[in-house]
N, CA, C and O atoms as CSV, one atom per row, in Angstrom:
chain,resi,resn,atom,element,x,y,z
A,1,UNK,N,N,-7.195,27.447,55.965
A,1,UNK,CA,C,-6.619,26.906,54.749
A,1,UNK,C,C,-7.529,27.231,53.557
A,1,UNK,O,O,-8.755,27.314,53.634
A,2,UNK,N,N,-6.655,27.439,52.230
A,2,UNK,CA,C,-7.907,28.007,51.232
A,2,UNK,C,C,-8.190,26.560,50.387
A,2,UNK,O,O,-7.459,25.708,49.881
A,3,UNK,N,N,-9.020,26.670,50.460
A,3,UNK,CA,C,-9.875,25.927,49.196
A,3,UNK,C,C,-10.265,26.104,47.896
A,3,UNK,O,O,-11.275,26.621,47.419
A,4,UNK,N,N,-9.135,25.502,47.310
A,4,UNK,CA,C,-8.459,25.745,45.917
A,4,UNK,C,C,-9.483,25.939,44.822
A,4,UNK,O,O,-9.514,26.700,43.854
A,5,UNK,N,N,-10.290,25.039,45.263
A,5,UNK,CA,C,-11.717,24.384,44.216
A,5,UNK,C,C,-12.241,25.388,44.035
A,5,UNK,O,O,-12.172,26.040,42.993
A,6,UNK,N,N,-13.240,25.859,45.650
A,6,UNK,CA,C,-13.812,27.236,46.052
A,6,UNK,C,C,-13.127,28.042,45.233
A,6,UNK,O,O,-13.712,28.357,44.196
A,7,UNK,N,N,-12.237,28.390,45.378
A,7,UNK,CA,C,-11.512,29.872,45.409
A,7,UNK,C,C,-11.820,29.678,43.534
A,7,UNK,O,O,-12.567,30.430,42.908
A,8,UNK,N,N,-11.175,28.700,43.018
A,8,UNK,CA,C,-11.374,29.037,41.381
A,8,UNK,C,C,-13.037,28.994,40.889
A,8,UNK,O,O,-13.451,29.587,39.892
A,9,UNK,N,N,-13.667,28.379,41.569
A,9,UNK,CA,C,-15.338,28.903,41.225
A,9,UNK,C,C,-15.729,29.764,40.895
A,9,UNK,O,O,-16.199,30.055,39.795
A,10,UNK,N,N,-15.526,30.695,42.366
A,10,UNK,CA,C,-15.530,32.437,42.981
A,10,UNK,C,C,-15.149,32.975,41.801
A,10,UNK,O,O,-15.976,33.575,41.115
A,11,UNK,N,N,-13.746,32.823,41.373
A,11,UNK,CA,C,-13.069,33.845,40.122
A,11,UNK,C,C,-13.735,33.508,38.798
A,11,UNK,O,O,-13.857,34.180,37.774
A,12,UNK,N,N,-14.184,32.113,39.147
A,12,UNK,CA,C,-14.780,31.692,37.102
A,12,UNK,C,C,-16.011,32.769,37.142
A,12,UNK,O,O,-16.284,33.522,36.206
A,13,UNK,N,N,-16.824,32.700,38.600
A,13,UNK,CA,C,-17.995,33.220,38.252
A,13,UNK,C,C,-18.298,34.958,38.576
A,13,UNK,O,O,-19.244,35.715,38.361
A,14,UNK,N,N,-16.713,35.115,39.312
A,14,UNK,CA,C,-16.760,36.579,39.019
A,14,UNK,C,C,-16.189,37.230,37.546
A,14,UNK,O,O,-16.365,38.355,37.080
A,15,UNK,N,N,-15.415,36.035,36.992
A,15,UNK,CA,C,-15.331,36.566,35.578
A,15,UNK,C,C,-16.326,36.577,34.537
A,15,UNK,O,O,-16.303,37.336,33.569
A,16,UNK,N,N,-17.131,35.771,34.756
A,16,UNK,CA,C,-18.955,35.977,33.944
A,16,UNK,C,C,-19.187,37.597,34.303
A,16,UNK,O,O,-19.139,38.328,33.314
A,17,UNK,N,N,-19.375,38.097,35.284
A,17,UNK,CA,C,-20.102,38.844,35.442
A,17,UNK,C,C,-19.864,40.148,34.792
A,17,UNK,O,O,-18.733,40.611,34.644
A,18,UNK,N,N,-21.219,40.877,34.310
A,18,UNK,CA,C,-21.114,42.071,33.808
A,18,UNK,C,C,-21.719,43.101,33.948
A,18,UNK,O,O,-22.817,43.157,33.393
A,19,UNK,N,N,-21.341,44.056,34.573
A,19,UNK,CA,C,-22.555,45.222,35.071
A,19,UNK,C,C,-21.749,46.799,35.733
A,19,UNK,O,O,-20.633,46.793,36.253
A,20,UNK,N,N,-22.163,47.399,35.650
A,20,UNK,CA,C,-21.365,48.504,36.048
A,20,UNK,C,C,-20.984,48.986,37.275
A,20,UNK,O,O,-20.113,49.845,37.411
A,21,UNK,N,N,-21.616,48.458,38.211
A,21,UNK,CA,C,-21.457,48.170,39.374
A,21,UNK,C,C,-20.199,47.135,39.878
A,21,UNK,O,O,-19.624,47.227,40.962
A,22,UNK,N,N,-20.000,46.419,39.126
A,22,UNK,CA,C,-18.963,45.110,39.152
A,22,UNK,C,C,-18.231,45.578,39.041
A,22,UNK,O,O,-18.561,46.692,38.633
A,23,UNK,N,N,-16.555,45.445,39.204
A,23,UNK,CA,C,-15.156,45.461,38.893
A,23,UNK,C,C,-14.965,44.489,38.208
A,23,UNK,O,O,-15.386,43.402,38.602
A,24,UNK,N,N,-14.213,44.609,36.876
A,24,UNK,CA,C,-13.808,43.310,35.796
A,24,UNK,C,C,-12.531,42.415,36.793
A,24,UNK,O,O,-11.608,42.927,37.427
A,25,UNK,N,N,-12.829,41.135,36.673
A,25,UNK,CA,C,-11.752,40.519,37.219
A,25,UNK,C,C,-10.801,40.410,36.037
A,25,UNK,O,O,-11.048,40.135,34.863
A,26,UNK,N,N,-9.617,40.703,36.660
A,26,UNK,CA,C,-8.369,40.507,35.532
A,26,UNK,C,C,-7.545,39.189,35.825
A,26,UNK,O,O,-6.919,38.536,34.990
A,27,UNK,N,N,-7.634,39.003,36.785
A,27,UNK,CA,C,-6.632,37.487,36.953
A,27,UNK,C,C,-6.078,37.195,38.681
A,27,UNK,O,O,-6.597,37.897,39.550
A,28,UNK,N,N,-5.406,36.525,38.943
A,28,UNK,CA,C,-5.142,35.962,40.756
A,28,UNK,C,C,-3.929,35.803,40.663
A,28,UNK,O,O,-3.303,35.669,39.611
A,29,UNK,N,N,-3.335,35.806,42.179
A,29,UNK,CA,C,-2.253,35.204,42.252
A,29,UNK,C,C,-2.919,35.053,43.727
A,29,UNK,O,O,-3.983,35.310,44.290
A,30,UNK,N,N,-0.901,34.147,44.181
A,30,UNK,CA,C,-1.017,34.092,45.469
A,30,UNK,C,C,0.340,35.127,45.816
A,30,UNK,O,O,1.301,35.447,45.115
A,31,UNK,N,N,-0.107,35.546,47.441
A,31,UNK,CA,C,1.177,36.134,48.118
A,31,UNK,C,C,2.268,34.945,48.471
A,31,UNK,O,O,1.960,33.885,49.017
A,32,UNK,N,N,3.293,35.231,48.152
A,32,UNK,CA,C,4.456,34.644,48.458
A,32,UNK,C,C,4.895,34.326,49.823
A,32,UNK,O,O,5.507,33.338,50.229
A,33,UNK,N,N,4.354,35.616,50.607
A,33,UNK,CA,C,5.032,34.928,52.283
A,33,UNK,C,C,3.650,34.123,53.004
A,33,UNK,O,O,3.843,33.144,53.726
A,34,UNK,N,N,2.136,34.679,52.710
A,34,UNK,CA,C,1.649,33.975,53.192
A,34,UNK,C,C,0.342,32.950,52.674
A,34,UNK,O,O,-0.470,32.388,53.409
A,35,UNK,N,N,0.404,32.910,51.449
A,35,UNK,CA,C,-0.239,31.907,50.238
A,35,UNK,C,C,-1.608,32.780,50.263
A,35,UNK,O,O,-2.496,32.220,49.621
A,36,UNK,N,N,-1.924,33.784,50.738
A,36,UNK,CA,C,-2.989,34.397,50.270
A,36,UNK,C,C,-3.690,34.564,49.045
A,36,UNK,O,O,-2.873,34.564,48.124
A,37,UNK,N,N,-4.546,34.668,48.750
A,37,UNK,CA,C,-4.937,34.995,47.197
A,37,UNK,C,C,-5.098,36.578,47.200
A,37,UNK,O,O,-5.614,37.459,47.887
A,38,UNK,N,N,-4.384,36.430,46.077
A,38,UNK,CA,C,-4.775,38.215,45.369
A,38,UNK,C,C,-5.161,38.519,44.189
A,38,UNK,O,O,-4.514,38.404,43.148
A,39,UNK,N,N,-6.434,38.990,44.358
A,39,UNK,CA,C,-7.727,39.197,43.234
A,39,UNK,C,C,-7.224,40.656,42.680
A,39,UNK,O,O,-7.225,41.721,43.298
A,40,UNK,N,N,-6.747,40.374,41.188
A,40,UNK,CA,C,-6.595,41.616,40.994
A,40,UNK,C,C,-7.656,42.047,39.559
A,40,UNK,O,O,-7.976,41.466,38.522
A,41,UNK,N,N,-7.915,43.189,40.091
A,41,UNK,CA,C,-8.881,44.021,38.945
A,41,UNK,C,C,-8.675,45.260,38.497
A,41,UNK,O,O,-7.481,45.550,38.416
A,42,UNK,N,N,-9.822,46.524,38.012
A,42,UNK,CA,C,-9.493,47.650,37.282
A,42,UNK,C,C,-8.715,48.279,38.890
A,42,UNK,O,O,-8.871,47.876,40.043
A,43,UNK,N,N,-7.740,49.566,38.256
A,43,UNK,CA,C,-7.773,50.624,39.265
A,43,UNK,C,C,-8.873,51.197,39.609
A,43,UNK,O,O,-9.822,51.407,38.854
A,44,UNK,N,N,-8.790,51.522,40.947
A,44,UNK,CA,C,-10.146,52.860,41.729
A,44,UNK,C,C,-9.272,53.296,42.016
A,44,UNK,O,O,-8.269,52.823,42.551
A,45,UNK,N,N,-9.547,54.365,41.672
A,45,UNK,CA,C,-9.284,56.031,42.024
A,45,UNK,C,C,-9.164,56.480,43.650
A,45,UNK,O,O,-8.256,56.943,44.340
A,46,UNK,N,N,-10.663,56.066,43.906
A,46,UNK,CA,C,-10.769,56.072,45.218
A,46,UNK,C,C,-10.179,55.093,46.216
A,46,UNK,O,O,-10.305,55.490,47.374
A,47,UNK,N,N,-9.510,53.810,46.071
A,47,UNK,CA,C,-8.811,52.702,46.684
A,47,UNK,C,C,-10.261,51.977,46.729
A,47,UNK,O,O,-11.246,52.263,46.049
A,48,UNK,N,N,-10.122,50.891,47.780
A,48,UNK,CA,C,-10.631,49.757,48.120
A,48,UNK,C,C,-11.367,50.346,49.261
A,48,UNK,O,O,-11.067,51.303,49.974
A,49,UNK,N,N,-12.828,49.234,49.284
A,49,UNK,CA,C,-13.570,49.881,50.194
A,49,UNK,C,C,-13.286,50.660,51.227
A,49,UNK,O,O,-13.508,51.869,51.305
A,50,UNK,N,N,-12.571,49.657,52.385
A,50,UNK,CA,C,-12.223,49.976,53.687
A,50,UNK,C,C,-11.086,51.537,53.383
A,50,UNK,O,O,-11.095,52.228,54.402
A,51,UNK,N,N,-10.435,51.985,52.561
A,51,UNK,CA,C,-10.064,53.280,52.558
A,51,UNK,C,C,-11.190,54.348,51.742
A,51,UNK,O,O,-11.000,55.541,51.507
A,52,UNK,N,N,-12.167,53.690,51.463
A,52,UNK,CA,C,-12.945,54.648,51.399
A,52,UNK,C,C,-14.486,55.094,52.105
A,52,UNK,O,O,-15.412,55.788,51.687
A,53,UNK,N,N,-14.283,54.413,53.244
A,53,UNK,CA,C,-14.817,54.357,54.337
A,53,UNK,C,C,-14.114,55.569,55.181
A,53,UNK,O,O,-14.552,56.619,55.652
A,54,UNK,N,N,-13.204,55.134,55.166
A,54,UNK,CA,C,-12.092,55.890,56.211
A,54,UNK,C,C,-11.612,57.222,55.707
A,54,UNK,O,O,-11.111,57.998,56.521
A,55,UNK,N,N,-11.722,57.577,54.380
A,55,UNK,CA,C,-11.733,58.643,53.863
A,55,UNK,C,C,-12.825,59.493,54.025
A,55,UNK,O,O,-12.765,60.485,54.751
A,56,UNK,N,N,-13.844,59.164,53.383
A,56,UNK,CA,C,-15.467,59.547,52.883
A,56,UNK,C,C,-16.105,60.034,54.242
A,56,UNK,O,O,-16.612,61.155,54.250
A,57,UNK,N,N,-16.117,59.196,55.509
A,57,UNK,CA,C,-17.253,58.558,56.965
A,57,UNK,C,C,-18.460,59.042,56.768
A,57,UNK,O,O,-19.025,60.036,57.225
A,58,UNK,N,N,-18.931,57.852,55.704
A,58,UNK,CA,C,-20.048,57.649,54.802
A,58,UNK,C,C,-21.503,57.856,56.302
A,58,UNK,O,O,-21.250,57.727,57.500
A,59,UNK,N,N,-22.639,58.122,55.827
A,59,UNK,CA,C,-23.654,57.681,56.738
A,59,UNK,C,C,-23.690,56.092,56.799
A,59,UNK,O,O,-23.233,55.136,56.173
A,60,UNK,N,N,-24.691,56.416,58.180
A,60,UNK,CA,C,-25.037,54.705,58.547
A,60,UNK,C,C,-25.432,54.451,57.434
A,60,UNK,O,O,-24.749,53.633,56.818
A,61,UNK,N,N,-26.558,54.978,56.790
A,61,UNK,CA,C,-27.266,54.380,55.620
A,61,UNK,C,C,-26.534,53.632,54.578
A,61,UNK,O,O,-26.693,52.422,54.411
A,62,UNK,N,N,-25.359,54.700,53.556
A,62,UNK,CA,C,-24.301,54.821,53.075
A,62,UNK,C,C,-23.390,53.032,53.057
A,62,UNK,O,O,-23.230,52.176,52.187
A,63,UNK,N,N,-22.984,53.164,54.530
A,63,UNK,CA,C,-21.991,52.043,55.008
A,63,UNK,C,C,-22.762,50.962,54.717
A,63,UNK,O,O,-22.398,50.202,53.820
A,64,UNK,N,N,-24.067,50.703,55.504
A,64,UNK,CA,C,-24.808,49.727,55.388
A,64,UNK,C,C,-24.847,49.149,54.053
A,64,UNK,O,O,-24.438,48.003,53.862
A,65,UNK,N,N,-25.451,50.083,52.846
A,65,UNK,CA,C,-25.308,49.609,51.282
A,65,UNK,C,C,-23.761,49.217,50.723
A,65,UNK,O,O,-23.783,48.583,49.668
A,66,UNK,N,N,-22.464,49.493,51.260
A,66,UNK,CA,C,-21.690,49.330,50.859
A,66,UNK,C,C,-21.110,47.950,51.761
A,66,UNK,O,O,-19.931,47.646,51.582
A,67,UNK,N,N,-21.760,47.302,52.515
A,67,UNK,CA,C,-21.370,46.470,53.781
A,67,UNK,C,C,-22.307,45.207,52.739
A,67,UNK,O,O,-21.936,44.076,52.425
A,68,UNK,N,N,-23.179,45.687,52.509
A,68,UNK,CA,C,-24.637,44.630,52.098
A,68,UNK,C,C,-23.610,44.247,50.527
A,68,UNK,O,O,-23.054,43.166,50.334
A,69,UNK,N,N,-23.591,44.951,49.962
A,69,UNK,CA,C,-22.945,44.834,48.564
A,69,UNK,C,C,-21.797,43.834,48.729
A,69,UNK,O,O,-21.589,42.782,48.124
A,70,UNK,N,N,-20.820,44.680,50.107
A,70,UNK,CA,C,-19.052,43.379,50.012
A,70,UNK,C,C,-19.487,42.039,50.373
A,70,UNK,O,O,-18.856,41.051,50.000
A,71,UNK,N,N,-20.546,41.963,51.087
A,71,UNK,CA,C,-20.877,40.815,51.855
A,71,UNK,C,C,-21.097,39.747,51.058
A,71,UNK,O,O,-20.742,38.674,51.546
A,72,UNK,N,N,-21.731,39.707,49.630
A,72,UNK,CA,C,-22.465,38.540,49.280
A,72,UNK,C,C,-22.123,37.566,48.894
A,72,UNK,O,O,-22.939,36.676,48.652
């Protein structure tokens, strides 16, 4: 179950953030069939991590920095 509170924190304090590394948050919704949240931000070119994993098949090294980064 999501936690409404949580979840609007997350977005207040990913909307502070500024750095070039960051994606600008633009705004949320939820999915309709299964109340998910959907964080939406700029386009990538390249898609979302996990297809560019699967595109790229980055080194261990590579994955690891991009694993350490989604994680936090």
């Amino acid at each position: 179950m999501l936690n409404l509170k949580l979840f609007e924190k997350k977005i207040y304090a990913w909307s502070k953030l500024w750095h070039p590394n960051v994606l600008t948050v633009l705004g949320y919704a939820f999915d309709r069939d299964t109340g998910y949240p959907l964080l939406i931000s700029e386009w990538m070119g390249k898609g979302n991590a996990l297809n560019y994993v699967r595109s790229t098949d980055p080194s261990p090294i590579t994955l690891l920095q991009i694993v350490s980064v989604c994680a936090f």
